[in-house]
N, C-alpha and C positions, 0 to 999 in steps of 0.2 A: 796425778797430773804431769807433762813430758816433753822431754826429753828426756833421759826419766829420771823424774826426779819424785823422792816419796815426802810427801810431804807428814811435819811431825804431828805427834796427837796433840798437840798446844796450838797447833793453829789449824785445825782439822776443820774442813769445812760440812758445816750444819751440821750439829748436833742436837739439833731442837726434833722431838721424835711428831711433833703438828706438820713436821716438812716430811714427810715419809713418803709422799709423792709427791710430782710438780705437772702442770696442765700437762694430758698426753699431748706429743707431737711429734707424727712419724717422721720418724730418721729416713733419712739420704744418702745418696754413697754415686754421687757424679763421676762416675769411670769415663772421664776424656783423656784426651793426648796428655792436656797439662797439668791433671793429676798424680799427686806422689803415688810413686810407686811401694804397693803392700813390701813389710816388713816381718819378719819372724817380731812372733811376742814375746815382752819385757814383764818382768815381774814391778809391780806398784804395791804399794805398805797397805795394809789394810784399811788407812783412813779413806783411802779413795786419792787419793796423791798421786802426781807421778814420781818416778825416781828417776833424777839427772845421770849422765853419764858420769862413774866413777872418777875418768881424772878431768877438771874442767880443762876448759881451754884458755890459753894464754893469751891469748891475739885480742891486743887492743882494739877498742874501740871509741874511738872518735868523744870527745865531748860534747860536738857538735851533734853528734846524729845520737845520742842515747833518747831513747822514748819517753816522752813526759805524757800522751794520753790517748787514748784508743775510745773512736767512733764509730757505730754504726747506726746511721738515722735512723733508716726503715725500723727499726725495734726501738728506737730509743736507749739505747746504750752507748754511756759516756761516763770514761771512768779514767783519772787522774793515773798514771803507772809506776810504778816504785821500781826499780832496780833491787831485787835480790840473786842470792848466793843459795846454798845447802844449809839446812840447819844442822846444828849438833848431831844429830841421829842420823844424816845423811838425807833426810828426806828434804823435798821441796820448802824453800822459806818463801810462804805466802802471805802478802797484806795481813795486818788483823782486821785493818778495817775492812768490812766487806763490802764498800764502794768502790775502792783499789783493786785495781788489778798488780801483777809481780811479773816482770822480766826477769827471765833466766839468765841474768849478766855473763855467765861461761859460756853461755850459747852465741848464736851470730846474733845480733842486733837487724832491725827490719831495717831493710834500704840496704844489705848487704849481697852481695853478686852471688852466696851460696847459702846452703844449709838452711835451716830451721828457726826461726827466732819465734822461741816458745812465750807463751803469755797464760798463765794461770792464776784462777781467781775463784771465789766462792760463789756459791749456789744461792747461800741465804747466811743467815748469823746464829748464833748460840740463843738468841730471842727469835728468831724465827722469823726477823724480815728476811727479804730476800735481797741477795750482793748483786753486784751487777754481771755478773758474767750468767744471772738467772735467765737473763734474756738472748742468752745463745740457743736455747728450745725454740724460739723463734724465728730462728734466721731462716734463710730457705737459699736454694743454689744463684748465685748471681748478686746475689746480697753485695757493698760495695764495705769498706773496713779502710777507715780512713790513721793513723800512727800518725802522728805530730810527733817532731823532735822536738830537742833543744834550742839549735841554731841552725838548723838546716828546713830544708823543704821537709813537706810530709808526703809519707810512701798510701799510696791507693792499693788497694788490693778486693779482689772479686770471689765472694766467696764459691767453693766446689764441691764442698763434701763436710758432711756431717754424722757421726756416727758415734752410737751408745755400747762400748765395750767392757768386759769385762774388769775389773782391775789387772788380773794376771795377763791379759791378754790386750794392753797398750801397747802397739805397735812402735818398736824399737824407730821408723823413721822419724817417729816424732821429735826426736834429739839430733835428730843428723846436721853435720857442719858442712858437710861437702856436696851434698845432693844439689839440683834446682833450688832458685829462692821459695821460701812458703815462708805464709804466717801462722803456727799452731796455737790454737786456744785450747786450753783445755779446764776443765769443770766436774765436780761429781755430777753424779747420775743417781736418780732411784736403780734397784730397792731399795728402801734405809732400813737398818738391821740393826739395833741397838743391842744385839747381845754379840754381835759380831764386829762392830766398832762403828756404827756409821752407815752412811750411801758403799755400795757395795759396786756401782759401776761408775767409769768414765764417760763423759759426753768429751770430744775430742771434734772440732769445727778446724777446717782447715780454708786457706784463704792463697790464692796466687797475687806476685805483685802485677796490673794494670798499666802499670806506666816503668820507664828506667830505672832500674833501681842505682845508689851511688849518692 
């Protein structure tokens, strides 16, 4: 899951091998103007994680705009957002609950004038319900992603692209601090591979902000 960050085998998303698929639903790849620009690939841990960038970033961010919860009606997906870091191993530290979604806190924060504010979340749980980020197979181009902060206004964003990648091959923009604003979601993917550790691909939704961002 990314910018990239690997997320650890302690919080490894769906391990339940009942989840070894999820409904098929063909992927998209919306190539407009105001889509990020392709990135050379990033290596991701084997749980299906992404791994953050090596040194986080320093640059405060507001108390007022940190993200408290991420909407998207059209699918039904509404899930509370926690602010994390890396875990111990360096991979991604994601929610355990798999209602929650994780902000990349070293990354830009949404409603920031650049880069990437990444959001990463489960598929489904070690019981085999399914987390909320399950209904990112869902979405389709134009889709609307609505970020509530703290104290501030919430950032609208339209979703452009969605794609099922590799682990090894999650697109290093997914972390970027300086590009155009995005919103990255990212999520395992089928296959699931229990002798291999898990979902073995990324599902990777990208979203532009709608309205000003600030």
């Amino acid at each position: 899951m990314t910018v990239l960050l690997a997320v650890s085998g302690a919080t490894v998303l769906a391990l339940a091998p009942s989840r070894e698929s999820l409904p098929p639903t063909a992927d998209f790849d919306a190539r407009t103007a105001a889509s990020p620009p392709a990135a050379p690939p990033a290596r991701a841990e084997d749980t299906g994680s992404p791994t953050p960038p090596t040194t986080p970033s320093a640059s405060p961010v507001s108390p007022a705009a940190v993200p408290t919860r991420l909407d998207i009606e059209r699918v039904g997906l509404r899930a509370a957002i926690e602010p994390r870091g890396v875990a111990p191993d360096g991979s991604a530290d994601i929610p355990e609950d798999p209602e929650k979604v994780g902000w990349y806190r070293f990354g830009p924060a949404p409603g920031e004038p650049s880069g990437s504010a990444v959001m990463v979340g489960h598929v489904d749980s070690r019981t085999g319900d399914l987390g909320a980020f399950a209904a990112l197979f869902d979405v389709r181009a134009g889709d609307e992603v609505t970020v509530r902060r703290a104290a501030a206004p919430p950032v609208a964003y339209r979703v452009v692209a969605r794609a099922r990648v590799d682990k090894e091959r999650l697109p290093a923009s997914a972390f970027a601090r300086t590009s155009r604003p995005v919103l990255t979601m990212i999520t395992c993917a089928p296959p699931f591979d229990t002798e291999r550790g898990g979902y073995q691909r990324n599902l990777v939704v990208t979203a532009i902000p709608v309205s000003p961002t600030g």
